[in-house]
C-alpha positions as CSV (number, residue, x, y, z in Angstrom):
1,X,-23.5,-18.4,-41.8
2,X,-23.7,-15.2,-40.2
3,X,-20.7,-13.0,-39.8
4,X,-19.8,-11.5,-36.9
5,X,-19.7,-7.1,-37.8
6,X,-15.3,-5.8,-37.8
7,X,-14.9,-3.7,-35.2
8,X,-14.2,-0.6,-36.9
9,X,-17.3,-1.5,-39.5
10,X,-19.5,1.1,-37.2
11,X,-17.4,3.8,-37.9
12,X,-17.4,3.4,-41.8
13,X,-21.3,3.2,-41.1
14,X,-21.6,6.6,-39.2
15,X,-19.9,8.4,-41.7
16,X,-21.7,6.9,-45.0
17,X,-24.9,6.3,-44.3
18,X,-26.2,9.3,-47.0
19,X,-27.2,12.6,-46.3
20,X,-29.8,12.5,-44.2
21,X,-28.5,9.5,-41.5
22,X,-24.3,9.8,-41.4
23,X,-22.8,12.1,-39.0
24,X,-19.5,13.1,-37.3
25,X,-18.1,10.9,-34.7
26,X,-17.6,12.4,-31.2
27,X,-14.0,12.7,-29.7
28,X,-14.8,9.0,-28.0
29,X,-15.5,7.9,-31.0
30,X,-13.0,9.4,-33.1
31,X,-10.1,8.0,-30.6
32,X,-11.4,4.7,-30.4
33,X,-11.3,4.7,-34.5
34,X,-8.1,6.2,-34.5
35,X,-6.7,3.7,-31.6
36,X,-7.9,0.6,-34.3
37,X,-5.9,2.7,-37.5
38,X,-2.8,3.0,-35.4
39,X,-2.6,-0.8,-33.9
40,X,-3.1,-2.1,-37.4
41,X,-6.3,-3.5,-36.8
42,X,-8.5,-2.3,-39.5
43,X,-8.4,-3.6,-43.1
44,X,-6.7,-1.6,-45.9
45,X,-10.4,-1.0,-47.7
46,X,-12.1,0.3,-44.3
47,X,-8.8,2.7,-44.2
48,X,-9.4,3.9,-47.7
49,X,-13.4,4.3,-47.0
50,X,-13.2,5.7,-43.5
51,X,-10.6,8.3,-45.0
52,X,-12.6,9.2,-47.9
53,X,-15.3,9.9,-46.3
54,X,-14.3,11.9,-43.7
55,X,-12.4,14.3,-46.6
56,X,-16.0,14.6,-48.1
57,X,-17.1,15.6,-45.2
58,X,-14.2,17.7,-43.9
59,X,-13.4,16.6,-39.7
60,X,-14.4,18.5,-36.8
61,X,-12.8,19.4,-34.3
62,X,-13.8,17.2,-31.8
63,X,-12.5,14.4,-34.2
64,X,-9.3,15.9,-34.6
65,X,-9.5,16.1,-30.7
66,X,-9.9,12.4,-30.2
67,X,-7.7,11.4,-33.2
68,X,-4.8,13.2,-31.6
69,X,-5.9,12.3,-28.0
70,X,-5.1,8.5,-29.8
71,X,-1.8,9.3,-31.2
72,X,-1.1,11.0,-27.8
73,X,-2.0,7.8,-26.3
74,X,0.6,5.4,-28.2
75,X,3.8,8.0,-28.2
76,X,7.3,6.5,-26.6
77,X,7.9,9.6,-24.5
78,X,10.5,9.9,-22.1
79,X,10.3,9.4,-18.9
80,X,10.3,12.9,-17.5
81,X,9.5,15.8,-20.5
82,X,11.4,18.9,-21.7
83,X,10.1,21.7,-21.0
84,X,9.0,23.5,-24.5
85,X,8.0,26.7,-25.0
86,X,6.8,26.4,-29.0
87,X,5.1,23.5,-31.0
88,X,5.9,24.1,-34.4
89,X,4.5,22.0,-37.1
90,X,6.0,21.7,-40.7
91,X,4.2,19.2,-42.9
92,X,3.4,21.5,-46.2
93,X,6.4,22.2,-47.5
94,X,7.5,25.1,-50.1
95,X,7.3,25.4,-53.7
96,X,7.1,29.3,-54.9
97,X,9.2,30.7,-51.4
98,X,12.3,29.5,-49.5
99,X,11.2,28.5,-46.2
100,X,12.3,32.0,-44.5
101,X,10.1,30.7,-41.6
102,X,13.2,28.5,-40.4
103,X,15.2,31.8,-39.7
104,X,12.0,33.0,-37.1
105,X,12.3,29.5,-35.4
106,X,16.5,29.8,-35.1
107,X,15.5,33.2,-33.7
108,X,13.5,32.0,-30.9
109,X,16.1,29.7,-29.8
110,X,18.9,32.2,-30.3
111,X,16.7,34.3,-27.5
112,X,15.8,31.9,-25.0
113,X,12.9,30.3,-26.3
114,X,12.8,26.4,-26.5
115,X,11.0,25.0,-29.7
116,X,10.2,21.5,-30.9
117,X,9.5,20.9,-34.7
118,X,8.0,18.2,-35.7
119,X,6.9,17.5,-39.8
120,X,6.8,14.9,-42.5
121,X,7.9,15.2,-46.4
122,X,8.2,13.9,-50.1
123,X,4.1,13.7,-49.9
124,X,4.0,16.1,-52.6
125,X,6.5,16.3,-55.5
126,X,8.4,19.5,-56.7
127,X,8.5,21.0,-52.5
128,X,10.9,21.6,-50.5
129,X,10.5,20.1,-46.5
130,X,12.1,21.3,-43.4
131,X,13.8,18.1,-43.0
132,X,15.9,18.8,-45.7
133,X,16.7,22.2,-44.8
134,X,18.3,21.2,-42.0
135,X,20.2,18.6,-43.3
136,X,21.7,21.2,-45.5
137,X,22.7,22.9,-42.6
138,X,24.0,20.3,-41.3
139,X,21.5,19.8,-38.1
140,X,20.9,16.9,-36.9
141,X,17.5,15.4,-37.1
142,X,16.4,13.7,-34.0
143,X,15.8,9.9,-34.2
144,X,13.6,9.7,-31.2
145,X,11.9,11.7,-28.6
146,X,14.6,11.1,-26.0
147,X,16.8,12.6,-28.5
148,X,14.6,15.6,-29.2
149,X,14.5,16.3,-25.5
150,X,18.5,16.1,-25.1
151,X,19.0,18.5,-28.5
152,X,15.6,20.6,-26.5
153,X,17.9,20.8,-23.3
154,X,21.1,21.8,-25.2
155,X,20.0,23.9,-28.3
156,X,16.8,25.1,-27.3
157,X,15.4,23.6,-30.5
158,X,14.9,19.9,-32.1
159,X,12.9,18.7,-35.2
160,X,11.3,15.1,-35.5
161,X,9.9,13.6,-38.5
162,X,6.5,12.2,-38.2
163,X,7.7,8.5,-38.7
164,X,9.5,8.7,-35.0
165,X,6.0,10.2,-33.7
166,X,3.8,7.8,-35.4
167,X,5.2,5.2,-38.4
168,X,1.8,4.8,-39.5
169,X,0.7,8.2,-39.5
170,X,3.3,8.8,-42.4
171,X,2.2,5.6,-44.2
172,X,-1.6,7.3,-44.1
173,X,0.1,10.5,-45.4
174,X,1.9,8.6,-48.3
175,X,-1.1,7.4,-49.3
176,X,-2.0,10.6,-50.9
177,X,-1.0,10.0,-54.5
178,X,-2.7,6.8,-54.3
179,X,-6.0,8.4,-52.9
180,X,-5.5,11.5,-54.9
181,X,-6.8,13.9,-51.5
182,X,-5.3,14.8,-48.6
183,X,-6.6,13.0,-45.7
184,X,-7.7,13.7,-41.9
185,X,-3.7,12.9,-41.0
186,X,-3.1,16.2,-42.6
187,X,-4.7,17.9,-39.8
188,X,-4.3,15.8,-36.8
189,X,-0.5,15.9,-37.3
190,X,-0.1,19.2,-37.0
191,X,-1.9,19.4,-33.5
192,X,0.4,16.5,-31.7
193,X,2.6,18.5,-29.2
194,X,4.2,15.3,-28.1
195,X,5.7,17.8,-25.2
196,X,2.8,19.1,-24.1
197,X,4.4,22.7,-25.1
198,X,2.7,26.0,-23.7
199,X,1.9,27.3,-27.4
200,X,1.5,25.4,-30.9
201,X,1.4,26.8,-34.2
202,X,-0.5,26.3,-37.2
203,X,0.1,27.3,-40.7
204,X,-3.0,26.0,-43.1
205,X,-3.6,26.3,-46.6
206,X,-7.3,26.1,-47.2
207,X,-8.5,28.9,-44.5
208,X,-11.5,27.0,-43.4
209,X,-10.1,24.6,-41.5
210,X,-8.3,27.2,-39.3
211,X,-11.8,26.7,-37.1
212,X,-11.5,23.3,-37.0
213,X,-7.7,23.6,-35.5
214,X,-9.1,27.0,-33.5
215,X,-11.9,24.4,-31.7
216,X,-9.9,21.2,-31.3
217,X,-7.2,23.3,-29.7
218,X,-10.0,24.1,-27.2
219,X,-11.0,20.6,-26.7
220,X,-7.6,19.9,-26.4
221,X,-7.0,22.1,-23.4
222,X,-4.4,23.6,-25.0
223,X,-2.7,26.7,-23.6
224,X,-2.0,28.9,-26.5
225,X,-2.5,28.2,-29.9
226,X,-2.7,30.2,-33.2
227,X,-3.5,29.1,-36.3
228,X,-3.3,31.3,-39.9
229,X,-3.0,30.8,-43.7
230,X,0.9,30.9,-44.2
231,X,3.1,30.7,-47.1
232,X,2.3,27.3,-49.4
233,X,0.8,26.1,-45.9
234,X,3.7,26.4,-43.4
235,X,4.0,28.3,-40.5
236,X,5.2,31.8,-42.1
237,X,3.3,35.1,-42.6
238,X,2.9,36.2,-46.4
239,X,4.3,39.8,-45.5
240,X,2.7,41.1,-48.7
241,X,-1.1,40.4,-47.7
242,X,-3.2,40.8,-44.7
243,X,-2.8,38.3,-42.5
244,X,-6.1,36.8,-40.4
245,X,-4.6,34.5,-37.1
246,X,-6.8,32.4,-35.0
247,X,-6.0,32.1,-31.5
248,X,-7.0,30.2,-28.6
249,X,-6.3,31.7,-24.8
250,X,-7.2,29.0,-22.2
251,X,-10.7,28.7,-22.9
252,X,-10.7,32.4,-25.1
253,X,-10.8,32.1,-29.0
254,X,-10.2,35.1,-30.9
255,X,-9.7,36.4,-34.5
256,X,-6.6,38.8,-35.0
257,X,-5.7,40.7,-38.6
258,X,-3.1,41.6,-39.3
259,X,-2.0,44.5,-42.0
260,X,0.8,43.6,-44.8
261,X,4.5,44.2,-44.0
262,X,5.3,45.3,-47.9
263,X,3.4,47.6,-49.9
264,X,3.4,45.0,-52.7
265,X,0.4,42.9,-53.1
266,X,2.0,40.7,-55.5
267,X,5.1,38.4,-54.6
268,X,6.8,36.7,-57.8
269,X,7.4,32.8,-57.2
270,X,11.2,32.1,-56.7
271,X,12.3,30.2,-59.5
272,X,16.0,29.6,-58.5
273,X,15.1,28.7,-54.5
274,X,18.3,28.4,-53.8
275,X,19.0,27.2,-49.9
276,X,22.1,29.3,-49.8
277,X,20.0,32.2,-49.4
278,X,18.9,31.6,-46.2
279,X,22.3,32.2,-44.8
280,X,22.6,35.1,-47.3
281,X,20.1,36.8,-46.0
282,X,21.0,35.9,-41.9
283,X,24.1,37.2,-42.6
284,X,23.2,40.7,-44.8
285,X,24.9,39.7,-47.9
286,X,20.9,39.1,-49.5
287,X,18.8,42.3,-49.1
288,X,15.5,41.0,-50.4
289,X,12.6,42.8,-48.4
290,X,9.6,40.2,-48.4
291,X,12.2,37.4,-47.3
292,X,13.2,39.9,-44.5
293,X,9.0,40.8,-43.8
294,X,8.9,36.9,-43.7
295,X,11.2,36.3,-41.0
296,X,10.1,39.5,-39.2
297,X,6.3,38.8,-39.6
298,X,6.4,35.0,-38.4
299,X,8.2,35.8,-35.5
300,X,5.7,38.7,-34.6
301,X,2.9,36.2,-34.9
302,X,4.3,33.6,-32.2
303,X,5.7,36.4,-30.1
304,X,1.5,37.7,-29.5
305,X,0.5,34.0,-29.3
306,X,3.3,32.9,-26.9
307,X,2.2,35.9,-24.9
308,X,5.7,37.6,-24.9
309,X,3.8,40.4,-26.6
310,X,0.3,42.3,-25.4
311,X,-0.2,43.8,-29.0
312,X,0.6,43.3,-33.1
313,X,2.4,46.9,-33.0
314,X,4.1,45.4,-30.0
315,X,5.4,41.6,-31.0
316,X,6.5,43.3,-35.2
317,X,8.6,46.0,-32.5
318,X,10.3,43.3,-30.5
319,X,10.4,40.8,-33.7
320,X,12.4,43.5,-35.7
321,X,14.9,44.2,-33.2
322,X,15.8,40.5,-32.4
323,X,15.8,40.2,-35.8
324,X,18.6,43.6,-35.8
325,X,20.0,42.4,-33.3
326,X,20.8,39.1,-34.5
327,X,24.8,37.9,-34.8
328,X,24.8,38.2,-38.7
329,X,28.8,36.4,-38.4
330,X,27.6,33.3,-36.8
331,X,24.8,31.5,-37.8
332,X,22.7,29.2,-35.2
333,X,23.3,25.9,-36.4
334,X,21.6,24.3,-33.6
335,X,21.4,20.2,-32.5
């Protein structure tokens, strides 16, 4: 008795058939693949081989293109969107620095500028996530997108964990210590702007994939985008080392370097990370220069890529003095 072929089978088949026959899917492809993952409609073995394979291979960017374009297509968004100046995607975590990065986001909403977070965590042991950063600071994490976009309208800032944007997304995710690799979700995640916000950021860890974010940015349509290797893979400039950023402009990609903040190549991991220093060092009772360089340096970054600033000299000028000018007695605990 002849079986009828699973739906998704084909796409298992264009990635494995050896060297010389597999290829990468196109962005039609890829969404219609990523549609059958996110309905529940493909068997737990085709997960495990479709996700396999495309780590060996490493994605493209026009499959992160049509992955997101599926997750885009299944979001519960409210019925009229916020309007969001900053994408910000969190889903590394830290383990050798605090997450000084967290201070440049409550900066941009202390000035004007409206940012969504959105991030995942406990996929890797011995981290520490955004979400529970700002638990200890007793923010509020939204529980859905309507919620983000009231805390958006009131705060200027709101962080969603990736189980509100897509449950099964974070199930993929989880699957990492059972798969022992990091998956295409990794990457796709990142590059959801739910809100459809004028600029998105990228922190990577391996840099070769900051081309694949640079190009599906592009395919994306997206307005402004930068992408760099940041600090254990978050969003935040390593002050202490030159700093490469990939951008996208409307249709305009370009490379950007940027020169260390501190004259020290070498930054020792923090063995205490202690979450108390974050407000140490908001409020000037911690003078640690690299945390400081941290802040200052991230900030700079989204400044250029937001377009606020024309030059690097420029966005570090305007990033240190809304870092000076900051109100060291109160700080922003925003939503």
């Amino acid at each position: 008795m002849t079986q009828t072929p699973h739906p998704f089978t084909k796409f298992v088949a264009i990635l494995g058939r050896g060297k010389t026959n597999s290829r990468s899917l196109t962005v039609e492809e890829a969404e219609e693949a990523m549609g059958l993952i996110l309905r529940d409609e493909v068997l737990p073995e085709q997960l495990g081989a479709f996700l396999m394979l495309m780590r060996v291979k490493e994605e493209t960017p026009e499959e992160i293109a049509g992955f997101v374009r599926a997750v885009r297509s299944q979001l519960k968004l409210p019925k009229s969107l916020p309007e969001v100046d900053i994408d910000w995607s969190s889903y590394a975590g830290k383990r050798r620095q605090l997450p000084w990065y967290l201070l440049s986001v409550l900066l941009l909403a202390r000035n004007g500028f409206k940012v969504f977070m959105h991030g995942t965590e406990g996929h890797t042991p011995g981290r520490i996530y955004t979400r529970d950063v700002l638990e200890f600071l007793g923010m509020k994490v939204a529980e859905d997108l309507e919620q983000a976009k009231s805390q958006i309208e009131a705060f200027n800032f709101s962080y969603v964990p990736l189980e509100v944007l897509s449950p099964k997304l974070k199930e993929i995710i989880e699957l990492r210590p059972i798969l022992g690799l990091r998956s295409p979700v990794h990457s796709l995640s990142r590059m959801i702007n739910p809100f459809n916000a004028t600029c998105s950021m990228q922190g990577i860890f391996h840099p070769s994939f900051m081309a694949t974010h640079q190009g599906a940015a592009i395919e994306l349509g997206q307005q402004h985008m930068a992408v760099f290797r940041g600090e254990g893979g978050e969003v935040e400039r390593r002050p202490n080392k030159p700093c490469e950023v990939r951008t996208v402009h409307g249709s305009e990609t370009e490379i950007e370097r940027w020169p260390p903040l501190v004259p020290e190549p070498r930054q020792p991991a923090d063995e205490n990370m202690q979450l108390e220093d974050l407000l140490a060092l908001w409020s000037g009772e911690l003078d640690n220069e690299y945390a400081e360089a941290a802040v200052v340096g991230t900030l700079a970054i989204v400044l250029k890529a937001f377009g606020h600033s024309r030059t690097i000299d420029e966005a570090e000028k305007s990033a240190r003095k809304m870092w000076q000018d900051r109100d060291k007695s109160r700080f922003p605990k925003v939503a």
